[in-house]
PDB file with one MODEL, atoms N, CA, C and O in Angstrom:
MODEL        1
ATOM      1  N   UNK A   1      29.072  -4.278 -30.970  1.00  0.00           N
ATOM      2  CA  UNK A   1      29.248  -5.039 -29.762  1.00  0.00           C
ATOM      3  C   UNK A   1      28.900  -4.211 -28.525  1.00  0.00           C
ATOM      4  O   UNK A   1      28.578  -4.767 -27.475  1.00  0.00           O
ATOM      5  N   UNK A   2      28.972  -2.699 -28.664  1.00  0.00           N
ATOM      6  CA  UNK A   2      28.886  -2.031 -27.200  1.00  0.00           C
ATOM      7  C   UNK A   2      27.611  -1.779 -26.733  1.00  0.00           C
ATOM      8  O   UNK A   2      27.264  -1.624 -25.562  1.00  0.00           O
ATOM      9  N   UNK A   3      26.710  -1.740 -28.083  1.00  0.00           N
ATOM     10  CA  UNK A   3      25.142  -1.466 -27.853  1.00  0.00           C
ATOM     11  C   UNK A   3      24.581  -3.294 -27.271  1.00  0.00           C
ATOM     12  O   UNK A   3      23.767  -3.549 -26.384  1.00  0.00           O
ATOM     13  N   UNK A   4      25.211  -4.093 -27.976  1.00  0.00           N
ATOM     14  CA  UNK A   4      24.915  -5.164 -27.312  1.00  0.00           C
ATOM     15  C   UNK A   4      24.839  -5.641 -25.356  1.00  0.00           C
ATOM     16  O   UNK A   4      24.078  -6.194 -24.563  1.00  0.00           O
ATOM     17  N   UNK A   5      26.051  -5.038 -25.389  1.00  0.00           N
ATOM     18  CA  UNK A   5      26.567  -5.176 -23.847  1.00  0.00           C
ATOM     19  C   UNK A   5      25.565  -4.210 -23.028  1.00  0.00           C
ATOM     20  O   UNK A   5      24.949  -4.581 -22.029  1.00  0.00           O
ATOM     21  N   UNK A   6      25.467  -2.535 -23.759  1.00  0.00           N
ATOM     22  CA  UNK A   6      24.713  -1.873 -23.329  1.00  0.00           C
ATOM     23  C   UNK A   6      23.280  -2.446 -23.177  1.00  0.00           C
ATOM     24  O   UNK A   6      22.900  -2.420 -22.006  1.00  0.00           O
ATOM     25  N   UNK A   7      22.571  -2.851 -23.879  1.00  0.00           N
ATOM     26  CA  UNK A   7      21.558  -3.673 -23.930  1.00  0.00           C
ATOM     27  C   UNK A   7      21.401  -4.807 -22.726  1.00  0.00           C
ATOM     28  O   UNK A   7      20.265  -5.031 -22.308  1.00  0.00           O
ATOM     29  N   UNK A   8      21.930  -5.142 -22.466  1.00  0.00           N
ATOM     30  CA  UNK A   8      22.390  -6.405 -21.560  1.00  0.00           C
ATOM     31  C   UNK A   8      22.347  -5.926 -20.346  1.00  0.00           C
ATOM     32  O   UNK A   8      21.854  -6.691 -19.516  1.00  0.00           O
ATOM     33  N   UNK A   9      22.737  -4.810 -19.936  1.00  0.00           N
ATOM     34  CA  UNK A   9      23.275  -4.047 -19.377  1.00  0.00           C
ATOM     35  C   UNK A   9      21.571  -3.721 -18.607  1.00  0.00           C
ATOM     36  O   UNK A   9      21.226  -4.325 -17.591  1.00  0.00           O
ATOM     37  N   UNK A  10      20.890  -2.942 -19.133  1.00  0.00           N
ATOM     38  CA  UNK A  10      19.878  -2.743 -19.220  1.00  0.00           C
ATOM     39  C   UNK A  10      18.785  -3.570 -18.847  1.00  0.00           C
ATOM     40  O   UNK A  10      18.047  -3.342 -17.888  1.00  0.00           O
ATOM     41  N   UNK A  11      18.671  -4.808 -19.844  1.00  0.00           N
ATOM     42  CA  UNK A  11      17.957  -5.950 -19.173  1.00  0.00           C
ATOM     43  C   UNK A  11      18.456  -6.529 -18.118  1.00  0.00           C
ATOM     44  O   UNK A  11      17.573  -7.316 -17.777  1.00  0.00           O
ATOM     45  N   UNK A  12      19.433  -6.637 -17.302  1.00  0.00           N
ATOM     46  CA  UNK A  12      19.621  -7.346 -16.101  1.00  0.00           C
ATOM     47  C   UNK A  12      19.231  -6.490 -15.162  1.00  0.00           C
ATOM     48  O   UNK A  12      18.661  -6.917 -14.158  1.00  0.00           O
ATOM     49  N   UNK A  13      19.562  -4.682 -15.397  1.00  0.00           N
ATOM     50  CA  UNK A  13      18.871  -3.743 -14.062  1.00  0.00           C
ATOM     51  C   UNK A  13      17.863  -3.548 -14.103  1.00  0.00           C
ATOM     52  O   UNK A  13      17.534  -2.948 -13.080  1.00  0.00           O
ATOM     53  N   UNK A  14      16.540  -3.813 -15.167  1.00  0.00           N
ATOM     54  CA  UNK A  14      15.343  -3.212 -15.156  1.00  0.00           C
ATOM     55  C   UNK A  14      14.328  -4.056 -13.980  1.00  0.00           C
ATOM     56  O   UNK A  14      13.196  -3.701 -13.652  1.00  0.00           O
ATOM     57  N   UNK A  15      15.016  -5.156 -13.508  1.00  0.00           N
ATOM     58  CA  UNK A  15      13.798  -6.190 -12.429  1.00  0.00           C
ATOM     59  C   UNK A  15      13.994  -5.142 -11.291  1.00  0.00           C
ATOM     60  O   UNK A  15      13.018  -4.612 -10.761  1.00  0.00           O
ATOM     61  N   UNK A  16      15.630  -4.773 -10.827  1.00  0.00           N
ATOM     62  CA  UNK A  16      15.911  -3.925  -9.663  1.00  0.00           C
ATOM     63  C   UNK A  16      15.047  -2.667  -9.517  1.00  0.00           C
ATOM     64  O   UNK A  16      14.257  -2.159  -8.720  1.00  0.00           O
ATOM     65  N   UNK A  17      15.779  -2.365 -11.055  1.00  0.00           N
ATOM     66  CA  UNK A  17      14.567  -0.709 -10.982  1.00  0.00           C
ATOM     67  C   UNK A  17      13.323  -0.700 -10.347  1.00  0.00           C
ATOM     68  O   UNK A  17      12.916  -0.145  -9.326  1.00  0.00           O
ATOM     69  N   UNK A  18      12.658  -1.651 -11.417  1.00  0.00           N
ATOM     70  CA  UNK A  18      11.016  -1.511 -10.954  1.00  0.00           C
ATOM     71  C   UNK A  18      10.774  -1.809  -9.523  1.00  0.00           C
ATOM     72  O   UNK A  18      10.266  -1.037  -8.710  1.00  0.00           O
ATOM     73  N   UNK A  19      11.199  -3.027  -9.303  1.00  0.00           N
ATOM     74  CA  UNK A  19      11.398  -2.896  -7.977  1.00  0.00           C
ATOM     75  C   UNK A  19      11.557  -1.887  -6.813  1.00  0.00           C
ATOM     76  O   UNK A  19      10.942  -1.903  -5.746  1.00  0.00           O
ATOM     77  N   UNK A  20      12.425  -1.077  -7.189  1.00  0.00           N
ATOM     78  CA  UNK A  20      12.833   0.118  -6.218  1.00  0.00           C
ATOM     79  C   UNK A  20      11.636   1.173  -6.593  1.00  0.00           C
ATOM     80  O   UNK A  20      11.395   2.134  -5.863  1.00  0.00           O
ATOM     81  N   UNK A  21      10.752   0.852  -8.055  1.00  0.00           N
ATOM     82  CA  UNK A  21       9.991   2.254  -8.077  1.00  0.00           C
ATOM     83  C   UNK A  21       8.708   1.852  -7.449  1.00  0.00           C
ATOM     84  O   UNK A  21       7.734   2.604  -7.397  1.00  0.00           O
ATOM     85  N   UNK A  22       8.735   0.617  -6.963  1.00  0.00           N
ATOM     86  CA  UNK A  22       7.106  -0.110  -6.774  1.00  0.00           C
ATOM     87  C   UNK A  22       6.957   0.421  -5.320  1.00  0.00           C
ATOM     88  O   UNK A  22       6.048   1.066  -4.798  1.00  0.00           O
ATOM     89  N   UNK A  23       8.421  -0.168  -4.711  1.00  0.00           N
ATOM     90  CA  UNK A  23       8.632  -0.321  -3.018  1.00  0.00           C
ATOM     91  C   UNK A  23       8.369   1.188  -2.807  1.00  0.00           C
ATOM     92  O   UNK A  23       7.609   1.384  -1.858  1.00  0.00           O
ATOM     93  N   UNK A  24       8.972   2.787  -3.705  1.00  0.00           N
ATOM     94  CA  UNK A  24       9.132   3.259  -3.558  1.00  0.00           C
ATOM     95  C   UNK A  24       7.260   4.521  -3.610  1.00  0.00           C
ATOM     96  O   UNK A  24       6.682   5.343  -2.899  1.00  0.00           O
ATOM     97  N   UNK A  25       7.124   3.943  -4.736  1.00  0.00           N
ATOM     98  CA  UNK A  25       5.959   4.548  -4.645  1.00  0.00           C
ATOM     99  C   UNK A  25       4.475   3.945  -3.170  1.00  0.00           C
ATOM    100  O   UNK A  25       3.572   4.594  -2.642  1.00  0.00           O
ATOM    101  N   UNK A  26       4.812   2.822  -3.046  1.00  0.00           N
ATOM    102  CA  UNK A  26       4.228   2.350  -1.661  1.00  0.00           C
ATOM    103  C   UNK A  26       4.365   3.313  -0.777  1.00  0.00           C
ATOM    104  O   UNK A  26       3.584   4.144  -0.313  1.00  0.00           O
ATOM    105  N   UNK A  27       5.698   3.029  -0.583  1.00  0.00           N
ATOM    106  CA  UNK A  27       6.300   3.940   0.825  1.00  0.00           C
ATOM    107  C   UNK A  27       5.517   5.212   0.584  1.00  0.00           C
ATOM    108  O   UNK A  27       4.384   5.109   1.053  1.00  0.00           O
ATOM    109  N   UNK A  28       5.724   6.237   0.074  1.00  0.00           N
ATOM    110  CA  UNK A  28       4.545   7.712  -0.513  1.00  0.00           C
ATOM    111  C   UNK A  28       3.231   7.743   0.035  1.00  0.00           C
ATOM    112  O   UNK A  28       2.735   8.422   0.933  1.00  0.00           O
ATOM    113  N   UNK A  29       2.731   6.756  -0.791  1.00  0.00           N
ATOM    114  CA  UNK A  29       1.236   6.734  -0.707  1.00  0.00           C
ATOM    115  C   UNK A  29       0.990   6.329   1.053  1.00  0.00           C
ATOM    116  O   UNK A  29       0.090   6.859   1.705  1.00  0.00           O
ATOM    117  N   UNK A  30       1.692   5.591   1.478  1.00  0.00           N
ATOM    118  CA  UNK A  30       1.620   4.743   2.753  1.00  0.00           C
ATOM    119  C   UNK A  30       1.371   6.226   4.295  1.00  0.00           C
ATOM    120  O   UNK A  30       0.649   6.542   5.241  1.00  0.00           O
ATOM    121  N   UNK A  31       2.817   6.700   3.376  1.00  0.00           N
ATOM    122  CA  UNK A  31       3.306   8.454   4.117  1.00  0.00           C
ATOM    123  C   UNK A  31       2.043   9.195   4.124  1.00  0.00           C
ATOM    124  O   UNK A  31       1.408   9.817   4.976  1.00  0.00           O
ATOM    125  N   UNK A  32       1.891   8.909   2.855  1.00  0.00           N
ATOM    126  CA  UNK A  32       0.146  10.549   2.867  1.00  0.00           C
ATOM    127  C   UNK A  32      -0.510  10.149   3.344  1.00  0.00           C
ATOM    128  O   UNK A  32      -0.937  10.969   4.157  1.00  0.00           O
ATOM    129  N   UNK A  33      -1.290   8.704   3.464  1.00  0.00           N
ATOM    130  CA  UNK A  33      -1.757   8.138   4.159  1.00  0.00           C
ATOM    131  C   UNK A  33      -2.323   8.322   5.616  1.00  0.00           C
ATOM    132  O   UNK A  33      -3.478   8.513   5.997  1.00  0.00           O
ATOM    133  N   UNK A  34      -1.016   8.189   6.383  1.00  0.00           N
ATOM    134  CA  UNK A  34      -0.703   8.408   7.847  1.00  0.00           C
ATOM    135  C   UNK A  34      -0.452   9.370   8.096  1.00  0.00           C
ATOM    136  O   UNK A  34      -0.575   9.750   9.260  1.00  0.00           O
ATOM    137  N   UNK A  35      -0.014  10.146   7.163  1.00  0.00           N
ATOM    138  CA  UNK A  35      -0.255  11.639   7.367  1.00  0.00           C
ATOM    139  C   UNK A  35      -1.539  12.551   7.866  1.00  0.00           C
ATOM    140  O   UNK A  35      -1.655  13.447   8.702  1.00  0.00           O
ATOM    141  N   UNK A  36      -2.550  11.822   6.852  1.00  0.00           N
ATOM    142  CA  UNK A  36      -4.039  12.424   7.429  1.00  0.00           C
ATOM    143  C   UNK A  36      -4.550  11.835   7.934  1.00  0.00           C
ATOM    144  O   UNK A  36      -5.547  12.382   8.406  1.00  0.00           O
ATOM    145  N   UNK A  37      -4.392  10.351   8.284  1.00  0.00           N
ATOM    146  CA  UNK A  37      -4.840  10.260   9.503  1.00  0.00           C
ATOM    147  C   UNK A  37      -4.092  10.892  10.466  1.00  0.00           C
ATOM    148  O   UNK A  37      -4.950  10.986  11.343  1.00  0.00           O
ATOM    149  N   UNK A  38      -3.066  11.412  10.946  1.00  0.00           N
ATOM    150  CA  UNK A  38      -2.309  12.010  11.748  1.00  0.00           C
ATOM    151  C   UNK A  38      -3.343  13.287  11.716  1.00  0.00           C
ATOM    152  O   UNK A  38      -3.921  13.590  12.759  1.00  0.00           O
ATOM    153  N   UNK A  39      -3.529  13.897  10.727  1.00  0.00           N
ATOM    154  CA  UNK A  39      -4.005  15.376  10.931  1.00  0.00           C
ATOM    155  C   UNK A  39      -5.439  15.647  11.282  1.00  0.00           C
ATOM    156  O   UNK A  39      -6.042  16.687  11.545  1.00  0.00           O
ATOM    157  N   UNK A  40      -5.883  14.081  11.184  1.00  0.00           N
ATOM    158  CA  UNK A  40      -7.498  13.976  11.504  1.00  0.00           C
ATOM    159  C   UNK A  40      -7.391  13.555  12.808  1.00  0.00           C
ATOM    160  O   UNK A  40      -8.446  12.993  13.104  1.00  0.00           O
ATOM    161  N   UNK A  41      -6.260  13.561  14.156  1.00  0.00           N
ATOM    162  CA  UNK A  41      -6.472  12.954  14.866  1.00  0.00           C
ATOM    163  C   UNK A  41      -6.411  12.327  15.458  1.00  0.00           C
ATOM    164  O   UNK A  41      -6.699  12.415  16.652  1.00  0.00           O
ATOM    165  N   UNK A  42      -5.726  10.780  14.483  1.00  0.00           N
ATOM    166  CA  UNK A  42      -6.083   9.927  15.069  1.00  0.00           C
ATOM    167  C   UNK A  42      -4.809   8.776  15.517  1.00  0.00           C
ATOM    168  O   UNK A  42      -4.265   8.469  14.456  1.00  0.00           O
ATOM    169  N   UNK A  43      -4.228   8.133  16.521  1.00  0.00           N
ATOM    170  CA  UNK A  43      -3.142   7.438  17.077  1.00  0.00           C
ATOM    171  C   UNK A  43      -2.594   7.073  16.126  1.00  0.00           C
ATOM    172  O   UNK A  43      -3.501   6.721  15.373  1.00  0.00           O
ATOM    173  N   UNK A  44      -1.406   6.873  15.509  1.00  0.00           N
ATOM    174  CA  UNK A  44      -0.538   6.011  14.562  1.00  0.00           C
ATOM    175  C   UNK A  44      -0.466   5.019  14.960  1.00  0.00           C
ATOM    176  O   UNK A  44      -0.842   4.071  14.272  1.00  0.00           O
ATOM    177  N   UNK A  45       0.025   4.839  16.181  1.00  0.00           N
ATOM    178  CA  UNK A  45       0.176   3.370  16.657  1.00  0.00           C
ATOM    179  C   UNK A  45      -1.083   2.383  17.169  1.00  0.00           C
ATOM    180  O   UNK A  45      -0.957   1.498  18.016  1.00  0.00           O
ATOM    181  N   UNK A  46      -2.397   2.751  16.427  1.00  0.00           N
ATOM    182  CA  UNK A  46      -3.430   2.403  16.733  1.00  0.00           C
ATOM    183  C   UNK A  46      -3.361   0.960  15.726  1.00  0.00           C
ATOM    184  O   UNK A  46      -2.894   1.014  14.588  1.00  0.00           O
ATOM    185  N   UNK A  47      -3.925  -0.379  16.363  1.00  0.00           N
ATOM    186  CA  UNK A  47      -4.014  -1.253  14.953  1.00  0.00           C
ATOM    187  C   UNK A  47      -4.749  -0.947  14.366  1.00  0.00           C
ATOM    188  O   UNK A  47      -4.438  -1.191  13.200  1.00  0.00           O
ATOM    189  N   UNK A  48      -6.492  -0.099  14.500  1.00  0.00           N
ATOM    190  CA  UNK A  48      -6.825  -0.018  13.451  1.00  0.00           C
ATOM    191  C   UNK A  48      -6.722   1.044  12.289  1.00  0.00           C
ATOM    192  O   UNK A  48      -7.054   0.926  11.110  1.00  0.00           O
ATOM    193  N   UNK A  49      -6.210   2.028  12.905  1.00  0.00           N
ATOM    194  CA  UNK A  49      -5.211   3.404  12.175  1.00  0.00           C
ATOM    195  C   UNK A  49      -4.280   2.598  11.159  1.00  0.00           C
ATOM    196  O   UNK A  49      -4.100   2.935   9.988  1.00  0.00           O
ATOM    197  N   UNK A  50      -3.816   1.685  11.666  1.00  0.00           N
ATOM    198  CA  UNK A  50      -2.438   1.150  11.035  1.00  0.00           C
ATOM    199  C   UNK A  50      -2.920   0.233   9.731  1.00  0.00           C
ATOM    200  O   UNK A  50      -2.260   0.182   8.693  1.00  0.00           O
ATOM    201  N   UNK A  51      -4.483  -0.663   9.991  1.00  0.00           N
ATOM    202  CA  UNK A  51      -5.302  -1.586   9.192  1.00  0.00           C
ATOM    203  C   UNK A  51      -5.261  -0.514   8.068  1.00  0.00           C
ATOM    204  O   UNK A  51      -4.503  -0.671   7.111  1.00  0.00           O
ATOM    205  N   UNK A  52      -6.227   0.787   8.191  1.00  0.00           N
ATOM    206  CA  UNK A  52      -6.862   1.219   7.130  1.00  0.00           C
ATOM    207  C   UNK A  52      -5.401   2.099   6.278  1.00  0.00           C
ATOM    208  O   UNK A  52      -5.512   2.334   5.075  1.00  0.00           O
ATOM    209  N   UNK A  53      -4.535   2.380   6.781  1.00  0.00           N
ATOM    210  CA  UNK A  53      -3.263   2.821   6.176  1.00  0.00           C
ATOM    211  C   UNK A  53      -2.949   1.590   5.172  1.00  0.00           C
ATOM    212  O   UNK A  53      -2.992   1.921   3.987  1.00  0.00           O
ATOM    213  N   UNK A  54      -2.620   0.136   5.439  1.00  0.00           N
ATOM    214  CA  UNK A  54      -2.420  -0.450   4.732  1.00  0.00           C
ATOM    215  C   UNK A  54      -3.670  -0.979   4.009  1.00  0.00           C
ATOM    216  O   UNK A  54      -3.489  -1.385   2.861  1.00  0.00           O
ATOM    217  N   UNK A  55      -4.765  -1.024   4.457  1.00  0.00           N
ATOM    218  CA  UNK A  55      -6.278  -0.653   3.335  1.00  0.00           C
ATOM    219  C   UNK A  55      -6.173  -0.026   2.249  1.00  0.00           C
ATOM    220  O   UNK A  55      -6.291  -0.626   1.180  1.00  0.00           O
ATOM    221  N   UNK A  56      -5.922   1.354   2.309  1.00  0.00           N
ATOM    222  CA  UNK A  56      -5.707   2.234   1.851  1.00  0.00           C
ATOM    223  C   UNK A  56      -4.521   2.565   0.643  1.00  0.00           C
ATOM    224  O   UNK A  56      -4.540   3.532  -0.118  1.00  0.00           O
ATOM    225  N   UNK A  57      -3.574   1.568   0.689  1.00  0.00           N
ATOM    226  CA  UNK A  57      -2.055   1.352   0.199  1.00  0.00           C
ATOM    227  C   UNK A  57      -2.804   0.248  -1.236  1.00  0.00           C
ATOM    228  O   UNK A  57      -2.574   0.365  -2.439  1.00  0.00           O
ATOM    229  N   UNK A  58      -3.615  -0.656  -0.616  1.00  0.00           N
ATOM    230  CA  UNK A  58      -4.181  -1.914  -1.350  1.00  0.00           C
ATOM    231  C   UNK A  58      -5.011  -1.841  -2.418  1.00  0.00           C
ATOM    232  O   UNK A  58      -5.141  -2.774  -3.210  1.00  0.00           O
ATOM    233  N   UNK A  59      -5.864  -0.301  -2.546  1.00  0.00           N
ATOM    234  CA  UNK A  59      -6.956  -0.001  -3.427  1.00  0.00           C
ATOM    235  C   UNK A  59      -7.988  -1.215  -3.443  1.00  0.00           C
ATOM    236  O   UNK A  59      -8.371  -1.913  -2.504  1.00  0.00           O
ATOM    237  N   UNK A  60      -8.255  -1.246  -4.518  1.00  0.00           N
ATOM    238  CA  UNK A  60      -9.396  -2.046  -4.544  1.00  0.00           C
ATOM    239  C   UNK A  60      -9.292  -3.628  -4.530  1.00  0.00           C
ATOM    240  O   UNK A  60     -10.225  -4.391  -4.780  1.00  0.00           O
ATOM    241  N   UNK A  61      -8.248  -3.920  -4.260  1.00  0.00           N
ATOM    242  CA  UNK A  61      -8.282  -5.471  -3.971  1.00  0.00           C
ATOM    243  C   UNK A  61      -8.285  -5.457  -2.423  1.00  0.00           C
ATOM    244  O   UNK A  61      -7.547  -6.356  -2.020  1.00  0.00           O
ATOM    245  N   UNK A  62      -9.030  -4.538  -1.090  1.00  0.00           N
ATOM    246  CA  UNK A  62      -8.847  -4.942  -0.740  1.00  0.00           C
ATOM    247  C   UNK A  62     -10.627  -5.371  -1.042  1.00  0.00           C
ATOM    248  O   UNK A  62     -10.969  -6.510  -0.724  1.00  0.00           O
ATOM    249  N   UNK A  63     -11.320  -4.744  -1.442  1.00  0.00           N
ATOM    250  CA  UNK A  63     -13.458  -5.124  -1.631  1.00  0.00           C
ATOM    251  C   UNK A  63     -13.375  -6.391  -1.837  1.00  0.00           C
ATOM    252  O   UNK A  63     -14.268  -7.112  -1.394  1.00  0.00           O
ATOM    253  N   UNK A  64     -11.835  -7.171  -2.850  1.00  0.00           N
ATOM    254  CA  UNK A  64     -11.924  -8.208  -2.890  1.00  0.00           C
ATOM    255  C   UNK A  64     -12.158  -9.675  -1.791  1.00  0.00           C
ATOM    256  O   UNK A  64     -12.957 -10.608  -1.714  1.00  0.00           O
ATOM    257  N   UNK A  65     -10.839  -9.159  -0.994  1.00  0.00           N
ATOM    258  CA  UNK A  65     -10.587  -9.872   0.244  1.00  0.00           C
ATOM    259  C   UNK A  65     -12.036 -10.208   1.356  1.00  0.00           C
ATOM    260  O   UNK A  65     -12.279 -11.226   2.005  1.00  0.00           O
ATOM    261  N   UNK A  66     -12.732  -9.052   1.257  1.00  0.00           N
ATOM    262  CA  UNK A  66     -13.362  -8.634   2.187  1.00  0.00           C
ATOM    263  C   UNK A  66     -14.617  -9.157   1.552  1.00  0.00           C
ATOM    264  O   UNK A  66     -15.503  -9.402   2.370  1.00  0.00           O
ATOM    265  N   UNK A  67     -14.911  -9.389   0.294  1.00  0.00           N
ATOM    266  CA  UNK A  67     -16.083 -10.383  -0.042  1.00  0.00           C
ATOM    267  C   UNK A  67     -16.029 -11.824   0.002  1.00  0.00           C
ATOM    268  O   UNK A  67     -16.955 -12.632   0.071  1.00  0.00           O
ATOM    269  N   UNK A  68     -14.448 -12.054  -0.064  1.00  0.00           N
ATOM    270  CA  UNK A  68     -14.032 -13.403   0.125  1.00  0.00           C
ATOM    271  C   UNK A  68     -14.349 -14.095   1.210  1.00  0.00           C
ATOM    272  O   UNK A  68     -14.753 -15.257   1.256  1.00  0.00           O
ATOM    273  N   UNK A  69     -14.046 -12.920   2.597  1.00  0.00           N
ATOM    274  CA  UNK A  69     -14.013 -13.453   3.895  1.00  0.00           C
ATOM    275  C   UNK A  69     -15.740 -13.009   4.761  1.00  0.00           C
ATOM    276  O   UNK A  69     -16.126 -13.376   5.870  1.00  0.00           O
ATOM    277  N   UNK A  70     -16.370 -12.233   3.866  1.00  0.00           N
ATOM    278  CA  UNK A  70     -17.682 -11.908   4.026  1.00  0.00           C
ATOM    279  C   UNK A  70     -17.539 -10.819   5.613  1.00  0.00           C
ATOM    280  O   UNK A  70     -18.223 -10.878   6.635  1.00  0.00           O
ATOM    281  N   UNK A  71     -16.412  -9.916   5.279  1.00  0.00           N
ATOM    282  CA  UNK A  71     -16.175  -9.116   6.436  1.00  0.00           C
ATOM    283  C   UNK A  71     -16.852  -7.608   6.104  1.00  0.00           C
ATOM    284  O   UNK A  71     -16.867  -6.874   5.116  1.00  0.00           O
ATOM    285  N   UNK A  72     -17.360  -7.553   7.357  1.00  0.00           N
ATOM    286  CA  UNK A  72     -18.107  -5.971   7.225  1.00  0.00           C
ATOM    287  C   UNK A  72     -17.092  -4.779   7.511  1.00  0.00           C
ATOM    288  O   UNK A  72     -17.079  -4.590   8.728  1.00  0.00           O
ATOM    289  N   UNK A  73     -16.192  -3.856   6.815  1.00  0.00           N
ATOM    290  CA  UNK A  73     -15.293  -3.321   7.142  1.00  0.00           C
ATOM    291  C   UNK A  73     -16.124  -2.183   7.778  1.00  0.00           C
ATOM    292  O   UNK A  73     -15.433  -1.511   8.545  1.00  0.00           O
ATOM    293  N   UNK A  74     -17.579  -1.719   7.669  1.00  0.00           N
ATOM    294  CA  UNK A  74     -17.540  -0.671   8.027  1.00  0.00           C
ATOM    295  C   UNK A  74     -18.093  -0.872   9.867  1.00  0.00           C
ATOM    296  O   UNK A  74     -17.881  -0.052  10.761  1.00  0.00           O
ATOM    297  N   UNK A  75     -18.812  -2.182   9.996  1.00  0.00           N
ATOM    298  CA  UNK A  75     -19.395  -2.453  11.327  1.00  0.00           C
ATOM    299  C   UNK A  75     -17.854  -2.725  11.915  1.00  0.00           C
ATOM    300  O   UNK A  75     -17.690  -2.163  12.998  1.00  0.00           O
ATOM    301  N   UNK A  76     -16.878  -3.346  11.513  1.00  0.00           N
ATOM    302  CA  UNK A  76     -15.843  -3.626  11.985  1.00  0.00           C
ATOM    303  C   UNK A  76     -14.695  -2.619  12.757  1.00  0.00           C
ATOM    304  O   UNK A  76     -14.221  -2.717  13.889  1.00  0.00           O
ATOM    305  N   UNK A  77     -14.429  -1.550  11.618  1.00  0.00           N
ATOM    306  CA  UNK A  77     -13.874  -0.398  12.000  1.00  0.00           C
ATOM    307  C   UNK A  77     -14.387   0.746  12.566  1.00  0.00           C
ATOM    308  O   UNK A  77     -13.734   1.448  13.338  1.00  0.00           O
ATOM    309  N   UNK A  78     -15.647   1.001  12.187  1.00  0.00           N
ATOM    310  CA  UNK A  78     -16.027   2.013  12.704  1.00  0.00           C
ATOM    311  C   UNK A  78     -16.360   1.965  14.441  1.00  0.00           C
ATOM    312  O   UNK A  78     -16.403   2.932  15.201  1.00  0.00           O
ATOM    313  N   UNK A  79     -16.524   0.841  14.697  1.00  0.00           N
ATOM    314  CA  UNK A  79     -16.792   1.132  16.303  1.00  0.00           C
ATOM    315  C   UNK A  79     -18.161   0.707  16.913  1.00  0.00           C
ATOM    316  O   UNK A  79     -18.209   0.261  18.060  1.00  0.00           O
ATOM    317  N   UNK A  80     -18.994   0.812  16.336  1.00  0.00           N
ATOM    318  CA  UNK A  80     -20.355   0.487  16.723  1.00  0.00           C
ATOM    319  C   UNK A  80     -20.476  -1.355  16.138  1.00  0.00           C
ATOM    320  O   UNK A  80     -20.056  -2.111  15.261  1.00  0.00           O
ATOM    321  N   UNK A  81     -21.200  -1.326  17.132  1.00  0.00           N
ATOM    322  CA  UNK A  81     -21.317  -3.205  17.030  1.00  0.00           C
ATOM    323  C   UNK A  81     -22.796  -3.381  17.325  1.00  0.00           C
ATOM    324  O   UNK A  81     -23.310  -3.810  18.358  1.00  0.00           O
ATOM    325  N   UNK A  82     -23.426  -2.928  16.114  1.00  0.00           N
ATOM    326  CA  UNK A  82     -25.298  -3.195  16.030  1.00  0.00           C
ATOM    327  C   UNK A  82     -25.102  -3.972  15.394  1.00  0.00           C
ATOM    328  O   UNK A  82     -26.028  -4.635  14.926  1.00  0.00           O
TER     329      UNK A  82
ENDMDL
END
């Protein structure tokens, strides 16, 4: 009966866990992130500093988005408008 409960036990905390390791590993990557942009320079409180941080958090879904919406990230962010 105790391995049962233990069991139980287990399956009801594992949604929380992952949860806390998902949010948690975000937060990290988000940190190093803004970190080098920080060390390259460049404003934190910039929106587009702040775009490519959460770009950057997204991996490759964001190529997705961005073929969806037929957006040029690099004419966009980079600054030049040829």
């Amino acid at each position: 009966m105790q391995q049962v409960i233990n069991s139980l036990e287990i399956f009801i905390s594992l949604p929380i866990a992952v949860t806390a390791n998902i949010a948690s590993v975000l937060y990290i990557q988000m940190r190093m992130a803004a970190v080098i942009a920080y060390m390259g320079g460049y404003d934190l409180q910039s929106d587009k500093v702040q775009t490519f941080v959460y770009a950057c958090s997204l991996g490759n879904s964001v190529n997705d988005v961005r073929k969806g919406t037929g957006m040029n990230f690099e004419q966009k962010f980079s600054g030049n408008s040829t």
